[in-house]
C-alpha positions as CSV (number, residue, x, y, z in Angstrom):
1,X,0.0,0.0,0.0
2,X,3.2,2.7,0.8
3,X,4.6,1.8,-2.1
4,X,2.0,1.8,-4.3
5,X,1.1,5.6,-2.9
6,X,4.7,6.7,-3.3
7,X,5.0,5.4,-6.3
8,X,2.4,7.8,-7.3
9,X,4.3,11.0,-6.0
10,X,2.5,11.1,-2.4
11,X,4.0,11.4,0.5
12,X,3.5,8.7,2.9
13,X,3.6,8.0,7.1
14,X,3.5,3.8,8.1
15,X,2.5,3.4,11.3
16,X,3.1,-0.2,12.8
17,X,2.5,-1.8,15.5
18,X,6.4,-3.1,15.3
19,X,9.6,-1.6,17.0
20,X,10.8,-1.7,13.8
21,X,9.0,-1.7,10.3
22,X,11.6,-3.2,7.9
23,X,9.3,-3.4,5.1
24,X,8.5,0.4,4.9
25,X,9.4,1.9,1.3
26,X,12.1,4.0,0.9
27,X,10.8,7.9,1.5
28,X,8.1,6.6,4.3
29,X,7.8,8.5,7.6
30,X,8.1,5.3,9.8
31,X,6.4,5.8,13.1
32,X,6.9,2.2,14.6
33,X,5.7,0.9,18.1
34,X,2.3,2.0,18.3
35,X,-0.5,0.3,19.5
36,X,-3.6,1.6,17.4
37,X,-5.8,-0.2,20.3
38,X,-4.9,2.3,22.8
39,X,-6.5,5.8,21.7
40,X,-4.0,8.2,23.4
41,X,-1.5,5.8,21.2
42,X,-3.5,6.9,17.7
43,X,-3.8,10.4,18.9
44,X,-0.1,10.7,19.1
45,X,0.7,8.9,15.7
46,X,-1.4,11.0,14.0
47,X,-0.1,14.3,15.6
48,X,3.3,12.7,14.2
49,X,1.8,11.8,10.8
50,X,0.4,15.3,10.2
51,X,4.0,17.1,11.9
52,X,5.9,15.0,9.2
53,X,4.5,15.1,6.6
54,X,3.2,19.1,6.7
55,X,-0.5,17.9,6.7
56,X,-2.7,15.2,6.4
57,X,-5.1,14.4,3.2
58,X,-6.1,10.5,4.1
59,X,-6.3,8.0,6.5
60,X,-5.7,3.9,5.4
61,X,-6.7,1.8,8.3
62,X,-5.2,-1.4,6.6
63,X,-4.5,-2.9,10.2
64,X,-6.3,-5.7,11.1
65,X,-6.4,-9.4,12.1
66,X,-7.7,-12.7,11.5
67,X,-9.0,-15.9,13.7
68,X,-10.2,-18.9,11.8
69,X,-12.4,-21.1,14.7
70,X,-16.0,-21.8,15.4
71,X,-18.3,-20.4,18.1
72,X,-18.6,-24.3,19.9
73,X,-14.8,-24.7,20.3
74,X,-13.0,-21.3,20.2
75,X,-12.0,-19.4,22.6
76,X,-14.5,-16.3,23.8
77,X,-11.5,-14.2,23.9
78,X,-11.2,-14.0,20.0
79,X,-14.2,-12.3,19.9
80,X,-12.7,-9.5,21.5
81,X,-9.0,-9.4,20.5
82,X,-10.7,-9.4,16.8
83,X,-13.0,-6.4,18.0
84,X,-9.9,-4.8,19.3
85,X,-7.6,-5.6,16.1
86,X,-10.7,-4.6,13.1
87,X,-12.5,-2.1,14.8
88,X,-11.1,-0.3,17.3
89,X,-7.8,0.2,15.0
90,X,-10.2,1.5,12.8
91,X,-11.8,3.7,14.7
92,X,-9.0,5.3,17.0
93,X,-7.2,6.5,14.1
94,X,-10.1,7.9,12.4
95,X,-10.8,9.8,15.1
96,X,-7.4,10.8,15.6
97,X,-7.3,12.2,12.1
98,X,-10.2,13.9,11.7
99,X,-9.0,17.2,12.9
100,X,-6.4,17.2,10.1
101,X,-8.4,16.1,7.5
102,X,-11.0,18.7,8.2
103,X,-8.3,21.1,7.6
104,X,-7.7,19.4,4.2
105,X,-8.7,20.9,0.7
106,X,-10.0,16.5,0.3
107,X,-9.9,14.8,3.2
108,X,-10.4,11.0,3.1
109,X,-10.7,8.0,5.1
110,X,-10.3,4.3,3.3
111,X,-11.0,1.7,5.7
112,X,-11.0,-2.4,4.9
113,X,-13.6,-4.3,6.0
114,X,-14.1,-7.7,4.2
115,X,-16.2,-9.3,2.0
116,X,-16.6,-12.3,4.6
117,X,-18.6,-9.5,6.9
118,X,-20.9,-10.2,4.1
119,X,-22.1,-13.5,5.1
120,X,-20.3,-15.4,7.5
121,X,-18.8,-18.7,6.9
122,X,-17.9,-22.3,8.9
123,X,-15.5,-20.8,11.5
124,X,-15.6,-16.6,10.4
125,X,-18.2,-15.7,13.5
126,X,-16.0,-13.7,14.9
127,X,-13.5,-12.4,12.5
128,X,-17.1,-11.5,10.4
129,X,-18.3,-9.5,13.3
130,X,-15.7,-7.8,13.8
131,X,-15.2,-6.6,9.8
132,X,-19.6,-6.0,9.7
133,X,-18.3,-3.5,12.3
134,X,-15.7,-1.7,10.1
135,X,-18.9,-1.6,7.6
136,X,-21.0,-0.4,9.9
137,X,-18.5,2.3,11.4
138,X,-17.5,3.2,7.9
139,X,-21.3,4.3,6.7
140,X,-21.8,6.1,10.0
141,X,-18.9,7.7,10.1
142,X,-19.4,8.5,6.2
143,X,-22.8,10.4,7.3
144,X,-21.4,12.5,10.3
145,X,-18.4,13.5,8.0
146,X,-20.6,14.1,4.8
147,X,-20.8,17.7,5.4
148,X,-16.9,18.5,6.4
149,X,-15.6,17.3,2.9
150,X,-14.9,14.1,4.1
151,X,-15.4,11.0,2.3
152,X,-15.3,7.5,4.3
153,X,-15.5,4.4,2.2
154,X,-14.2,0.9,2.5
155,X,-13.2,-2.2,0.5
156,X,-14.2,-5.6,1.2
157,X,-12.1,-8.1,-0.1
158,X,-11.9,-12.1,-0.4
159,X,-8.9,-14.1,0.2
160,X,-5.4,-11.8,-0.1
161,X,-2.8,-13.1,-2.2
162,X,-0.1,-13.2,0.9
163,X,2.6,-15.3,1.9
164,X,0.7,-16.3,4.8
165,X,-2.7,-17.4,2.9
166,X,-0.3,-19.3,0.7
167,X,1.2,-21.3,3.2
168,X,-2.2,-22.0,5.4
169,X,-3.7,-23.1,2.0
170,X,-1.2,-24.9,-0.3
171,X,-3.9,-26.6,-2.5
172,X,-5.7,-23.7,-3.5
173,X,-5.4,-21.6,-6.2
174,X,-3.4,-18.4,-5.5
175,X,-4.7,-17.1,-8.8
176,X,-8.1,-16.8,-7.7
177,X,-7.1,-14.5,-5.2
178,X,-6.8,-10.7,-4.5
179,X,-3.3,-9.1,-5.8
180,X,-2.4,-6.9,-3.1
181,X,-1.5,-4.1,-6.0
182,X,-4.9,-4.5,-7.3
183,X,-6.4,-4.1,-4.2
184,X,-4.4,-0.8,-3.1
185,X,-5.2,0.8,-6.8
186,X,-8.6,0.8,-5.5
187,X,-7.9,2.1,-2.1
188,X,-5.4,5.4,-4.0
189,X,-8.9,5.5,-6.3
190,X,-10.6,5.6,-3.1
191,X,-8.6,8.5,-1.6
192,X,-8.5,10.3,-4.5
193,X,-10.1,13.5,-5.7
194,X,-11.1,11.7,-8.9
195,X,-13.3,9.7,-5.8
196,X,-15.1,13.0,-4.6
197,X,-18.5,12.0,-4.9
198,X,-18.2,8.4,-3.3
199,X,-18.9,8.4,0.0
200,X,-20.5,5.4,2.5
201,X,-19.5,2.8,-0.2
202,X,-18.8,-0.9,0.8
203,X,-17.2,-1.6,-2.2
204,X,-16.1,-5.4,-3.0
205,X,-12.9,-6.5,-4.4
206,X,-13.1,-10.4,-4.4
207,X,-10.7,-10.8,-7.7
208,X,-12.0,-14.2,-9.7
209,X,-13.0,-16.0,-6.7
C-alpha cells in the first residue's frame, strides 16, 4: 500500500504496530511501536503523521487481524482481541485524524472491511463480526463526516494473495485471489479526488474467486 502511494508521488507516514518496520518503502515516515488499540497511542501517531508530513489528506486503516475457529470450540476471547484488532484500530485512528483532515482541501478515510462480513462462513463468527463492524462504522462515520468534505468508504475483499494465505492453504489456487497491488489501486482510487463524490461505499474486491 506505501509503495503503491509513493510510487504515485504522495508522501507517505507507516504506522506499525512493530519496534521496527523493515518493510517500509524507501521515502516513508516510519512511526513504529504503536498500538492503534490504545487511543492516546493513535492520537499521538497521527499528531506525528500530520508534523511529518506538513499535513494530512487520508487515512488507510489497513490494520487488522484474523481468527479462523468456530463459536462451539474457540475461545470467547477472540471475539474480543478481533474487536480490538478490526475495529477499534479503525476507529482510534479515524478519530485521531479527523482534525487534520477537516483542515484538508480532500480529506479522506479508506478503511478495509471484508467481504466475509458479508455473510459469514464455517469458523468466520468472529472475524465477520468484527469486519460487519468496520462496515458499519464506515457508513456512519461517512454520514457524520458528509458535510466537512470528508469522504469515508471501505473495500471488502476475499482471500489476499499473501505469503501467509499461501502457506495455510497450499492446495488452493493463488490465482483466484486478490493481488495486493490491485487491491491498493482501489484504495489510492478511493482516496482520491477523482473519488469525490463516493462516499458510504462498501465496495467489493473479491478478484475471480
Amino acid at each position: 500500500m506505501a509503495a503503491a502511494a509513493i510510487a504515485q508521488g504522495l508522501k507517505v507516514a507507516v504506522i506499525d504496530h512493530a519496534a521496527t518496520c523493515p518493510h517500509a518503502p524507501p521515502g516513508a515516515l516510519v512511526i513504529a511501536g504503536v498500538d492503534l488499540t490504545d487511543p492516546d497511542a493513535a492520537e499521538a501517531a497521527l499528531e506525528k503523521a500530520h508534523a511529518g508530513l506538513g499535513g494530512l489528506d487520508a487515512l488507510l486503516n489497513i490494520a487488522g487481524g484474523f481468527r479462523w475457529e468456530t463459536v462451539q470450540d474457540g475461545s470467547p476471547q477472540s471475539w474480543t482481541d478481533l474487536y480490538r484488532l478490526n475495529v477499534q484500530t479503525t476507529l482510534n485512528a479515524s478519530r485521531a485524524a479527523i482534525p487534520y483532515l477537516k483542515a484538508s482541501a480532500a480529506g479522506r478515510i479508506v478503511n478495509v472491511g471484508a467481504a466475509g462480513g458479508l455473510k459469514a462462513a464455517l469458523g468466520m463468527g468472529a472475524y465477520a463480526a468484527s469486519k460487519s463492524g468496520v462496515h458499519a462504522l464506515t457508513q456512519a462515520l461517512a454520514e457524520e463526516l458528509k458535510g466537512e468534505g470528508i469522504t469515508v468508504n471501505a473495500v471488502l475483499p476475499s482471500i489476499i494473495d499473501t505469503p501467509q494465505n499461501r502457506a495455510d492453504m497450499p492446495k488452493a489456487d493463488p490465482a483466484k485471489w486478490v493481488a495486493p497491488a490491485d487491491l491498493a489501486a482501489v484504495i489510492l482510487f478511493l482516496a482520491s479526488e477523482e473519488a469525490r463524490a463516493v462516499t458510504g461505499a462498501l465496495v467489493p474486491v473479491t478478484g475471480k474467486a
